[in-house]
C-alpha positions in Angstrom: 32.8 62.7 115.6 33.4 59.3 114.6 33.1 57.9 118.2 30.2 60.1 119.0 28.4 58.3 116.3 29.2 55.0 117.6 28.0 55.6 121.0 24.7 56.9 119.4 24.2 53.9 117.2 25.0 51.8 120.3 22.3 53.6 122.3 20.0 52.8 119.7 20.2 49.6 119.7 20.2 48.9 123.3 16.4 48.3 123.4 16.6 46.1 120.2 19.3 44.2 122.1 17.3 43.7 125.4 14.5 42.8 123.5 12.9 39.5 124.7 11.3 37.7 121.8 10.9 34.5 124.0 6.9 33.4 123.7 4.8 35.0 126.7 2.1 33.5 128.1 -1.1 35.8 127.2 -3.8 36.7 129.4 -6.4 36.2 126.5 -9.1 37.8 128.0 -9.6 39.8 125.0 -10.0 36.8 123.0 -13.0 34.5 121.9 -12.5 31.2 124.2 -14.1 28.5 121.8 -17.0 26.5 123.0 -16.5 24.5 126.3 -13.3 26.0 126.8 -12.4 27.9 130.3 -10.5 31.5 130.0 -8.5 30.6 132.9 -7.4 27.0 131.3 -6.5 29.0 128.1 -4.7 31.6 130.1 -2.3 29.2 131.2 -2.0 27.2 128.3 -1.6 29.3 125.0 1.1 31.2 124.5 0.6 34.0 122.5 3.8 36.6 121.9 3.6 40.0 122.1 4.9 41.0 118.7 1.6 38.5 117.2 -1.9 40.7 116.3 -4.5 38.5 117.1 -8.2 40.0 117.1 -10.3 40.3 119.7 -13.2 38.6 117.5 -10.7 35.5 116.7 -11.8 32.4 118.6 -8.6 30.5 120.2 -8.5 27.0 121.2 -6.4 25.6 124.1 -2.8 24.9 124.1 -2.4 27.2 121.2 1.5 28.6 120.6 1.9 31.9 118.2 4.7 33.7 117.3 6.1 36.8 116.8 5.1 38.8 113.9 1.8 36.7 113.0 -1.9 37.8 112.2 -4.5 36.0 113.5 -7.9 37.7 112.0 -11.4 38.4 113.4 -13.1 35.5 111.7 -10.3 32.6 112.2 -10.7 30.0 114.4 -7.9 28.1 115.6 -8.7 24.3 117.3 -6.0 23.0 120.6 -2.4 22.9 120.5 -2.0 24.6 117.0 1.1 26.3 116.4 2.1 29.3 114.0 5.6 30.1 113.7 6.7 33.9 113.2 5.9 35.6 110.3 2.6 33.2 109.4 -0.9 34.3 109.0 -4.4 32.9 109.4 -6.7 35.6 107.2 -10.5 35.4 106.7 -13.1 32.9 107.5 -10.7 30.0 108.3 -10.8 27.2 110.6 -7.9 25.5 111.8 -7.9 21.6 113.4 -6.1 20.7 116.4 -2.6 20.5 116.0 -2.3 22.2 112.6 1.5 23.7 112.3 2.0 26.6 110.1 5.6 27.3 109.6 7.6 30.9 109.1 5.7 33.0 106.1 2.9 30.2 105.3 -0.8 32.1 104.7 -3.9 30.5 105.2 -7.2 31.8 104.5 -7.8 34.9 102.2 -10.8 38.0 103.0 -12.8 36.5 100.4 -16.6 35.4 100.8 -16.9 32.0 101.6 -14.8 30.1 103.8 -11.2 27.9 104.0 -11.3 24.6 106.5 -8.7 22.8 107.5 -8.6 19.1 109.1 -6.6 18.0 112.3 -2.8 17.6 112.0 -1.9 19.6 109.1 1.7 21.4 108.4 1.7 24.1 106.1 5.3 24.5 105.2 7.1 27.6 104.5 5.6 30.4 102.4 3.0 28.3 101.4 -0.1 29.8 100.1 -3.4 28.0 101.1 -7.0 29.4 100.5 -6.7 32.3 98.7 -8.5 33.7 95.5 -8.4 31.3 92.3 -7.2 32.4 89.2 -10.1 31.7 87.4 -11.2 34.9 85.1 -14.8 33.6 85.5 -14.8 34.2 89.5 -16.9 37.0 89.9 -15.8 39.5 93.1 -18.1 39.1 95.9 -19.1 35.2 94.8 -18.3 32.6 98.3 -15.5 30.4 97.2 -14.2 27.6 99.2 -11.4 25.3 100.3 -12.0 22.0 102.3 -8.6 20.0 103.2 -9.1 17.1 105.5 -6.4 15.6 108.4 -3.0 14.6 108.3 -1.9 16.1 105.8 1.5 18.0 105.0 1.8 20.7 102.5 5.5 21.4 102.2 7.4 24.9 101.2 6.1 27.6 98.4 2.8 25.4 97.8 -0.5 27.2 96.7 -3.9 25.7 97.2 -6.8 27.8 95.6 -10.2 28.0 97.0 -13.2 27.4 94.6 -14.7 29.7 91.4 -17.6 29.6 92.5 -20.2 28.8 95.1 -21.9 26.0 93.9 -18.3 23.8 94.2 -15.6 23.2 96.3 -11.8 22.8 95.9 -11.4 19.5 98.1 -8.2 17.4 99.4 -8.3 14.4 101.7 -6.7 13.1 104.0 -2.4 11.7 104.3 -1.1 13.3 101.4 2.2 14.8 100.8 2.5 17.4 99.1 6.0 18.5 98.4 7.7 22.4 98.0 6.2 24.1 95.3 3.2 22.3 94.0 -0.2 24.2 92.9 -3.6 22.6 93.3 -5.8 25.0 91.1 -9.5 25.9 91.6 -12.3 23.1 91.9 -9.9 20.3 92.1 -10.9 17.0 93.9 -8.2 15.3 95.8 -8.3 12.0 97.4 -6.4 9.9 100.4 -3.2 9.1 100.6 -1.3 10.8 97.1 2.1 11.4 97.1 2.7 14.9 94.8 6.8 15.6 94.2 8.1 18.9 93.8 6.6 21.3 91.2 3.0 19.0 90.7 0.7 21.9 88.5 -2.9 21.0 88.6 -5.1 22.7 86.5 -8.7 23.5 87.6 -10.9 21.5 88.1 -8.4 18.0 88.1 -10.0 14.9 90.4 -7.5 12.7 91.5 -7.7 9.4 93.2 -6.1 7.5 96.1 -2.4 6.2 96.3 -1.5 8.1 93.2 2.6 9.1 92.5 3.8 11.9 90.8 7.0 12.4 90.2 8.5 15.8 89.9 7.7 19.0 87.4 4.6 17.1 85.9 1.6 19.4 84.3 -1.8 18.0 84.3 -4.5 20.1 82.1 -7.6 21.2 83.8 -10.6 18.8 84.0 -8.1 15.6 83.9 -8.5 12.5 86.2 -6.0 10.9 87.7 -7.1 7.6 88.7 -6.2 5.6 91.9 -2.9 3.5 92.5 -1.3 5.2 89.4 2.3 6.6 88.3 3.1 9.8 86.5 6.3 10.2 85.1 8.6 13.0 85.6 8.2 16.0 83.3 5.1 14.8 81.7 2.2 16.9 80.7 -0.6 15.3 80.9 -3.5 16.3 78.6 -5.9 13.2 79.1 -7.3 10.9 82.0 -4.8 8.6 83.0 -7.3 5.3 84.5 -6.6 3.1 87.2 -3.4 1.1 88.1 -1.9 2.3 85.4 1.7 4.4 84.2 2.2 7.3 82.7 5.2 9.2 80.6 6.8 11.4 78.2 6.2 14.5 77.3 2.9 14.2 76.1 1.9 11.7 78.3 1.3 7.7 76.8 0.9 4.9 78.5 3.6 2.9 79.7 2.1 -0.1 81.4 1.0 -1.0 84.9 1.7 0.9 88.3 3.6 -2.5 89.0 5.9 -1.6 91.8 3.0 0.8 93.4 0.6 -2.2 93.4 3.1 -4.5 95.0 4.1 -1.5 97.8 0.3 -1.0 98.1 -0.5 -5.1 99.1 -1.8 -6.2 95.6 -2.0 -10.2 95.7 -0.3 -11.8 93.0 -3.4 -13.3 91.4 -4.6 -9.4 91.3 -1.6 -8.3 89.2 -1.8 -11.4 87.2 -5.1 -10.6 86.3 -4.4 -6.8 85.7 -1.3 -7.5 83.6 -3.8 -9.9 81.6 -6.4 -7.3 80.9 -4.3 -4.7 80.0 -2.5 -6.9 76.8 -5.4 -7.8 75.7 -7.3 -4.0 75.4 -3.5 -2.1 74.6 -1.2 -4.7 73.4 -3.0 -6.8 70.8 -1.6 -10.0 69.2 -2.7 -8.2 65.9 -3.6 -4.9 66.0 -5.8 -5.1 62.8 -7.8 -7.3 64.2 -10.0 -5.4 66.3 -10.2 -1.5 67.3 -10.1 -0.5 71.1 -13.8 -0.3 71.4 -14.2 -4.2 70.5 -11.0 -5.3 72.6 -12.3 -3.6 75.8 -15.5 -4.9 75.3 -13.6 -8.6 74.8 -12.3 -8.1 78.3 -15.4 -6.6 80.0 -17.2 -10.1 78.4 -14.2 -12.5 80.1 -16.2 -13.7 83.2 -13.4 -15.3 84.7 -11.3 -11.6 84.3 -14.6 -9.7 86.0 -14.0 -12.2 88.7 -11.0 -10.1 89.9 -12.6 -6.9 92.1 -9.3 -5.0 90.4 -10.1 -5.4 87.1 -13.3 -3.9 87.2 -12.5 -1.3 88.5 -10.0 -1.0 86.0 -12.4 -1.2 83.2 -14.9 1.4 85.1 -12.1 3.7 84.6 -11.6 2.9 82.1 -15.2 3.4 80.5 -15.9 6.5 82.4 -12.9 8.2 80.4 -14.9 8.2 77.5 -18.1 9.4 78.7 -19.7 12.7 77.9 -17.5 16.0 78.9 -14.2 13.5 79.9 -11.2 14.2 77.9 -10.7 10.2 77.2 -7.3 8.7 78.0 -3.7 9.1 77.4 -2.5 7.9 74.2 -0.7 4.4 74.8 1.5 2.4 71.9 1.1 -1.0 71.0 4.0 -2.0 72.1 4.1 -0.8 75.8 4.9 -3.8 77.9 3.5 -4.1 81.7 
């Protein structure tokens, strides 16, 4: 009995066994050939494997590898030589760049009104989750909602990026970031250039940050926040207020520690820039007396210092400043008086 059951299960499995899950090149005909493209160059360029369900309606570009096990739906459009490994989807009204990567289980796009767009040269990492509904209680069912990411970027493992609350805005990231495993970029957000976001970064909704900022890892930053350009957060901060220009971040309530000084050095700052920098920030947040004058009167000091507002990097440290203080901003982290730079 016993060996009569082997031989079954072994019979069984036979087909499993001879199973070829090597990509096969498709003969797409049944698929949209995007705009300028030939069926017979995409014929013997994309490979699509036979275990993938890609409908008829989605639009393919050339040079395109998919795997086993993937969904490609009726609205996506993929651009040239992207590649989805097995098990990764592409869902809804979502456009793909050339040479976008999505790794094993990584979901883009969501059936949702509205629309996901990626750039060129994107890789979504494992499992991430890009474009899907926000978790916003005031999104309405049936309102468009969108996600806009630019090129070059790489969104590692267990990310999620969420699509817009509503129609009138857009969740937005730009271009050469690195986003590392297990970040969250929440509804609305406004993401620059060139950010570097370690493992477990939580934006709220609705966050804008800058170019050439640095977190460090399991920071929280609450919703309408900026984060301003060329700055540092420290890791496991929670950040509950605008953190401006240039400038570093820690603790958990996040104060001001002093100037980004190691990111403006990596980042080509001259030395008469940081000089100037270091200068303006004693003078608004470490006073020589601190009865002398409240913040108001010290930042104005600065702003009145012509030879200071020489230096293109200082006022654009003191816009930042200012704009942290105007109507519906959350002003900026707390900072001691003794925090050196």
């Amino acid at each position: 009995m016993k060996s009569l059951f082997l031989r079954i299960r072994r019979s069984s499995l036979c087909p499993l066994l001879s199973l070829d899950l090597r990509f096969s090149t498709s003969t797409v005909s049944h698929i949209s050939i995007g705009q300028g493209h030939e069926a017979s160059s995409v014929e013997s360029t994309s490979s699509i494997h036979p275990g993938a369900i890609v409908h008829p309606g989605a639009i393919i570009g050339q040079g395109v590898s998919i795997g086993p096990f993937c969904t490609v739906g009726s609205a996506a459009k993929l651009g040239n030589s992207c590649q989805l490994y097995p098990g990764s989807h592409v869902f809804g009204n979502t456009e793909l760049g050339d040479r976008c990567v999505l790794m094993t289980g990584a979901i883009v796009g969501d059936e949702l009104p509205g629309r996901t767009v990626l750039g060129n040269n994107n890789v979504i990492g494992h499992h991430a989750v890009i474009g899907v509904k926000c978790q916003d209680m005031k999104y309405k069912l049936g309102d468009e909602c969108f996600l806009d990411i630019g090129d070059n970027n790489e969104i590692r493992e267990h990310t999620s990026i969420h699509r817009s609350s509503k129609s009138t805005v857009k969740t937005v990231i730009g271009g050469n970031n690195l986003i590392m495993g297990s970040c969250h970029i929440a509804h609305d957000c406004k993401i620059g250039n060139n950010n570097i976001f370690a493992n477990n970064t939580l934006l709220a909704g609705h966050v804008v940050v800058e170019d050439y900022t640095h977190t460090a890892g399991a920071i929280v930053v609450h919703q309408f926040c900026h984060v301003g350009s060329f700055s540092f957060i420290g890791g496991g901060s929670v950040v509950s207020q605008d953190v401006p220009r240039y400038m570093m971040v820690a603790g958990e309530r996040a104060e001001l520690r002093g100037l980004n000084l190691e990111g403006l050095r990596r980042h080509g700052f001259s030395t008469v820039e940081i000089k100037s920098l270091r200068q303006a920030y004693r003078k608004i947040f470490m006073p020589a007396d601190t009865d002398s004058a409240g913040f108001e009167e010290r930042l104005a000091e600065v702003e009145g210092n012509e030879e200071l507002n020489k230096v293109e990097a200082v006022q654009s440290m003191l816009h930042s400043l200012r704009n942290s203080f105007a109507e519906m901003r959350r002003g900026i982290c707390k900072f001691r008086h003794w925090s050196c730079s």
